[in-house]
N, C-alpha and C positions, 0 to 999 in steps of 0.2 A: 504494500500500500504506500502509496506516494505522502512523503511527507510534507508538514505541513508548513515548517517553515519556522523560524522563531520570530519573527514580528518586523517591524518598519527601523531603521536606524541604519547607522555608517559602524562599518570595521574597519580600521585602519590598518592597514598588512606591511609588512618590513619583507618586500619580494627580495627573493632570495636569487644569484645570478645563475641563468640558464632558464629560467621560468617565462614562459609568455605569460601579459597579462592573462590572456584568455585560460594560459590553465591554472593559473589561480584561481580566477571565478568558476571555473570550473570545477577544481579541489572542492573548494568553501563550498559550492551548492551542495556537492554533496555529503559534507558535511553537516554544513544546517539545514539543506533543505531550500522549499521556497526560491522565490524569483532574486538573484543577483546579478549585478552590473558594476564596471567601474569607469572611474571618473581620470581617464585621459593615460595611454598607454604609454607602457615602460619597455625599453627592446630587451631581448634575453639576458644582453649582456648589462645591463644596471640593474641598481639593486634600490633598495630602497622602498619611499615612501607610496603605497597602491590605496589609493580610499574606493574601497567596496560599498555598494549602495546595498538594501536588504528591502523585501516586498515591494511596498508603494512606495518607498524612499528611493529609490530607482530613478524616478521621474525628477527626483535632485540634485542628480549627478553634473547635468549642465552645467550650472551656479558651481560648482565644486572645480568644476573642469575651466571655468572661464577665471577663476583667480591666478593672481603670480604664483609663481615656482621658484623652489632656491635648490639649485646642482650642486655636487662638490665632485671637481671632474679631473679627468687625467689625460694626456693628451702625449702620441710618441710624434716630436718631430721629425720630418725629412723621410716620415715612412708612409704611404696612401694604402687605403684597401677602397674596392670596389664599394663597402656597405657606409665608410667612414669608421667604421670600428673595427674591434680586434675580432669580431665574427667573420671578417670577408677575407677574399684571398687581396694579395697583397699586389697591386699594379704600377706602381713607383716606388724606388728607393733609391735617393739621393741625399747625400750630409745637407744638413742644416742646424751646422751649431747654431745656437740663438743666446741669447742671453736675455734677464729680466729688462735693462733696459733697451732694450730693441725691441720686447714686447707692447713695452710700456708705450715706444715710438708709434706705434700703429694701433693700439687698443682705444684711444678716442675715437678711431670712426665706425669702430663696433660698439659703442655707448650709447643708449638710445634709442630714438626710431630707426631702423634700418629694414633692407631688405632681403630676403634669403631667399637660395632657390632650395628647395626641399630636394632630398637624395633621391635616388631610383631606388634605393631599397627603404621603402619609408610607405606608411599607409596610404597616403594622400590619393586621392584619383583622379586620373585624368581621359579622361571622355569614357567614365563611366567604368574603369577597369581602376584596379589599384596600381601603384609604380612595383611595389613588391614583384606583384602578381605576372608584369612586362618585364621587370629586371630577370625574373626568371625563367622567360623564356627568351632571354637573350637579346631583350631590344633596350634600346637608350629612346627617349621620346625629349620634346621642348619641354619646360616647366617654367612653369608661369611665376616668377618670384614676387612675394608676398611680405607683405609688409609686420614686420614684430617688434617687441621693446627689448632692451636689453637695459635694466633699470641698473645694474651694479654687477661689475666685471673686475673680480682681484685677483691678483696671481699670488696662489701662493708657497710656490714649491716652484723649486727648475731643478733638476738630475745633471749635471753637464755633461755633454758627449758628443758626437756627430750627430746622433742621433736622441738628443735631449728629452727628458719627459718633464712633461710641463702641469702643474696642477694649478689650476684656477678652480673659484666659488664664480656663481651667475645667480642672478633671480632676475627672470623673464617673462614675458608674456607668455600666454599657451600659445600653439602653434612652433613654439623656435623650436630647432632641433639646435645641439648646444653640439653633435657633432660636426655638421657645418659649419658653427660659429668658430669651431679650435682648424677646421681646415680653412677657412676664410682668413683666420689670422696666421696661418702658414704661409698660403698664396699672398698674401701683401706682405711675408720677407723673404720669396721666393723660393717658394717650396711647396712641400704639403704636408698633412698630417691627419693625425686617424687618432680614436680615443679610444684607450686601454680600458681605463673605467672612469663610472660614470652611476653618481646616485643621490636621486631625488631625496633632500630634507624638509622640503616643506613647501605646501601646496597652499595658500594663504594664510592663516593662522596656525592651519593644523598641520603637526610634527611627527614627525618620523620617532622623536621620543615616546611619543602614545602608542607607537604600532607594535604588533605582536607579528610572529612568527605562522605560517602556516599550521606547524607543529602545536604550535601555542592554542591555536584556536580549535585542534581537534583535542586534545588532553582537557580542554575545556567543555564541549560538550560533551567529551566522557565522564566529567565528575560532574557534570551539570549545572558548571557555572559560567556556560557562555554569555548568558545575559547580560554578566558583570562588564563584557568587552563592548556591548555595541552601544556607541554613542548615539548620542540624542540629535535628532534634525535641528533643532533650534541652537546647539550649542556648537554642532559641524560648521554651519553655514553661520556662523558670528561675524563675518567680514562683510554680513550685507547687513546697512540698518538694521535697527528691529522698532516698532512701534505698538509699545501697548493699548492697546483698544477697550472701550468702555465696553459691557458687559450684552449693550439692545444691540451691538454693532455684530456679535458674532452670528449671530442665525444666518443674516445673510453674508457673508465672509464663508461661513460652511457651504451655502449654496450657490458661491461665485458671483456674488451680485460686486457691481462695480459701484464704486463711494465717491464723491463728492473727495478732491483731493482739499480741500478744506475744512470741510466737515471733520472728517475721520483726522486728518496730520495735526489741524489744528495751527501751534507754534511751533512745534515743533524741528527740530535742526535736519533734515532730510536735504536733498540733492532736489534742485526743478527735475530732471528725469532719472532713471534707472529703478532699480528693483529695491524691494524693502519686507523685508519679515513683519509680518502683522502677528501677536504676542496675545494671548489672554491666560493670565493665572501662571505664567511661562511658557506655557505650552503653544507650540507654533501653529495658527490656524493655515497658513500658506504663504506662499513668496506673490507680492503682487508687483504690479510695475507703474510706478508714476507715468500720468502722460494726461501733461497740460495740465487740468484741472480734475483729472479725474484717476481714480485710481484702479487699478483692472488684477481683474485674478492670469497668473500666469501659471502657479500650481496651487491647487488647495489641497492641504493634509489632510487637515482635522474631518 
């Protein structure tokens, strides 16, 4: 008999290297059970922070997926692989000692808004096929470069060698792939480079200190204390306002009625546009989204 699931909320997983996300959520489901999903994917080779959605928290993954990211990454110069990482085979090798300040020379015009072209082995699709999906049968296709933040880029580590390993921290927009960004700053000091490793700390608020182990989350539902791991919707998603609501307001906030953005905010310190947790008793009735004068359900929990 198909189970049933243990309820709505976030696991936060410390992916372990060689894992897809997919077989995590995979693992987990059938572990707990029930419908999961996660919130913006990790390639085999990074480790790190995975936020798993659970039931009808599923539908919250978006918001989770559209916050900054913080990398702590590692980067071999003067060496290329096909994937940009140490999973692909290796298509260039040429010396590129570098040093911190020659990094440093070039790292302002990766600060920022910038543009990247996404890799042929990367999810992204292009007329409807994945690049993965084309890198593996052997074709290279154009890719449309797209515009990301790269809010803060430090270096913090250099190996000296011909072939130097380089470790910088990043916190970025979603979308950046952070292997491009270490071979983009190879190509502007004539060369290339490819990332060793590579792993997600922190997906806007929420830290990779809080995540558990795969391991961790079945030993838990064998002594029957999984519950204690899944976090609460309202306290995952804390990087988007939150506005507590008088008490006549939730009936219809349950039934996705849109409010008077005056009415409901009040004085409140909120943004003219974007999204906002609506709050009764702490408990999260849904994420709604300002717009203009009026307030609009974009998910309701409650």
């Amino acid at each position: 008999m198909k189970r049933p699931g243990i309820g709505d909320g976030f696991l936060l997983v410390d992916k372990e290297q060689g894992w897809t996300s997919h077989d995590v959520v995979a693992k987990v489901r059938g572990i707990v059970g029930g419908k999961v999903g996660h919130a913006g994917t990790l390639d085999p080779m990074a480790t790190g922070l995975l936020v798993l959605g659970l039931g009808r928290s599923t539908r919250l993954l978006r918001f989770v997926q559209g916050f900054e990211k913080e990398y702590q990454a590692t980067a071999m110069f003067g060496v290329a692989t096909d994937s940009l990482d140490a999973d692909g085979a290796i298509i260039d090798r040429s010396p590129l000692p570098v040093e911190v300040a020659d990094l440093e020379s070039v790292a302002e015009r990766f600060r920022g808004s910038i543009l990247q072209i996404p890799p042929m082995v990367s999810a992204r699709k292009v007329e409807g096929k994945r690049l993965y999906e084309l890198a593996r049968a052997g074709k290279v296709v154009e890719r449309e470069a797209r515009p990301v933040e790269i809010y803060s880029l430090v270096f913090t580590d250099l190996a000296p060698s011909d072939y130097p390993e380089v470790s910088f921290d990043v916190v970025c927009s979603t979308g950046t792939y952070v292997r491009t960004l270490a071979d983009d700053l190879a190509r502007a000091l004539g060369g290339r480079a490819h990332l060793t490793k590579l792993r997600r700390v922190r997906n806007g608020t929420i830290t990779v200190a809080d995540a558990v182990s795969v391991d961790q989350i079945e030993a838990a539902e064998a002594d029957g204390s999984i519950e204690s791991l899944v976090i609460d919707p309202a306290a995952a998603l804390s990087d988007i306002p939150g506005i507590d609501v008088e008490p006549s307001y939730v009936p219809g906030i349950r039934n996705g009625a849109a409010i008077p953005t005056s009415t409901l905010l009040g004085d409140a310190e909120v943004p003219d546009q974007g999204f906002v947790r609506l709050l009764s008793d702490g408990m999260m009735l849904g994420v709604y989204r300002i717009d203009g004068s009026t307030v609009k359900p974009e998910v309701v929990t409650a």
